[in-house]
MIPAPA-481804 format. One record per residue (C-alpha): residue in one letter; x, y, z. Coordinates in steps of 0.1 Angstrom, whole numbers, plus 2048, in hexadecimal, padded with zeros to 3 digits. Each point is the difference from the previous one (the first is absolute). Last residue first. Example, Ala and Ser with C-alpha at 12.3 -4.5 7.8 and 13.67 -1.06 7.14 Angstrom:
S8897F5847;A7F27DE807;
end
This chain:
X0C5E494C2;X7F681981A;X809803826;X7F1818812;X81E808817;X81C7E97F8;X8107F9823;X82280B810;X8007F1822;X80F806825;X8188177EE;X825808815;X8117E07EB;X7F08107DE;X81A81D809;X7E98237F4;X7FE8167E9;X7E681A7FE;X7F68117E0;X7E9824802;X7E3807817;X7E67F17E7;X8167E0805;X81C7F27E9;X80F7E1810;X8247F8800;X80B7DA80B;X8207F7810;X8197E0809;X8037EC7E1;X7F081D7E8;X7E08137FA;X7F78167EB;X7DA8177FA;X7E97EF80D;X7E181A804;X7EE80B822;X7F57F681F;X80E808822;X7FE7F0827;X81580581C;X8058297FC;X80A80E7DE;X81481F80A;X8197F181B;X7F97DB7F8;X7E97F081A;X8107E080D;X7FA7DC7F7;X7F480B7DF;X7DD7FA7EC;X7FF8057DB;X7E77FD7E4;X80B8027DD;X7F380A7DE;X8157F37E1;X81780E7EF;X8197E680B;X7EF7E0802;X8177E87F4;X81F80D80D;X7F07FE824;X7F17DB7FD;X8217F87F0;X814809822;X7EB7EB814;X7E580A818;X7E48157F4;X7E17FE812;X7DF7FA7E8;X7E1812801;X7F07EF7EE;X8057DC80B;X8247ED805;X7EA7E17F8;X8017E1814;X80F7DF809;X7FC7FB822;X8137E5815;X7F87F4822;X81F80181A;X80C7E2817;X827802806;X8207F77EF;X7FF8137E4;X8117F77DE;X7F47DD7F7;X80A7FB7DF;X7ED7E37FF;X7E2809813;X8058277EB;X8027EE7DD;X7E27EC807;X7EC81E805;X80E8177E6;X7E77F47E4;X7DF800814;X80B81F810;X80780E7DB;X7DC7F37F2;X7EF80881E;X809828800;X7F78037DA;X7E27EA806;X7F581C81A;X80681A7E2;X82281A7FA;X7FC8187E6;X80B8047DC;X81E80E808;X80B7E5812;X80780082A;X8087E781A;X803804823;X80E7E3814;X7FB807826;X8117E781D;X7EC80281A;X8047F8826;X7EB7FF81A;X800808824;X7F68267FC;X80980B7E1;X8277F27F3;X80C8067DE;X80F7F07E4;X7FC8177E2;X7FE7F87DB;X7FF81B7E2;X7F88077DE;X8037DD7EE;X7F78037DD;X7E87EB7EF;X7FF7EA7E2;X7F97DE810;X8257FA7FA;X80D81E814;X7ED7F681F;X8107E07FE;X82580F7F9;X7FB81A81B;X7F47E781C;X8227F480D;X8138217FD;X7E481080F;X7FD7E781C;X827805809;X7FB8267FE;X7E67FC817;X80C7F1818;X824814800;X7E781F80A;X7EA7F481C;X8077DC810;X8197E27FE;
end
């Protein structure tokens, strides 16, 4: 099992711990750099995420992932924040931050907004986002977007 269905097994197997030590899972990835394999858990609270933070849930979720045991090859584990800058991913990171200021990088230029834009958030939905720029609002399918960060990010 690898990419994609990976981590939506691990999420669904370390949501409930990382919900109990009062924290909010933002994201995991499974990926593949160079010969090794990670599996990412990033966490995020309003208050801030801290290194005991990020050993307290892989602490906790340890011994439900050797149980569980979800991916069949070698891969190291980092729990971490999604830091300040932070790329939005699901649908509720979208909704909660519209108004907010947004960094975007496409696959390909857009005709009149080129490959890379910033601006505000102004909607979003299942399948598009709109983005007000000096240069007026662009919208854009979030499958074309490489990432859609927060761009000086500010609780």
């Amino acid at each position: 099992m690898a990419g994609k269905n990976t981590a939506e097994t691990v999420w669904r197997i370390a949501e409930p711990y990382v919900k109990e030590l009062g924290l909010e899972l933002w994201d995991v990835r499974f990926v593949k750099e160079g010969a090794e394999w990670y599996l990412r858990i990033f966490i995020d609270s309003e208050k801030g995420i801290t290194i005991e933070d990020c050993e307290a849930v892989s602490r906790a979720i340890d011994e439900p992932l050797d149980i569980a045991d979800p991916i069949d090859k070698s891969y190291c584990l980092e729990v971490c924040s999604p830091g300040i800058e932070r790329e939005l991913v699901r649908e509720e990171h979208f909704e909660k931050f519209i108004g907010a200021d947004v960094m975007v990088k496409m696959i390909r230029p857009l005709e009149g907004a080129g490959k890379e834009f910033k601006g505000v958030l102004k909607s979003s939905d299942k399948e598009s986002c709109t983005v007000e720029t000096e240069n007026g609002d662009i919208t854009f399918r979030k499958k074309d977007s490489v990432w859609v960060k927060l761009d000086d990010f500010d609780f």
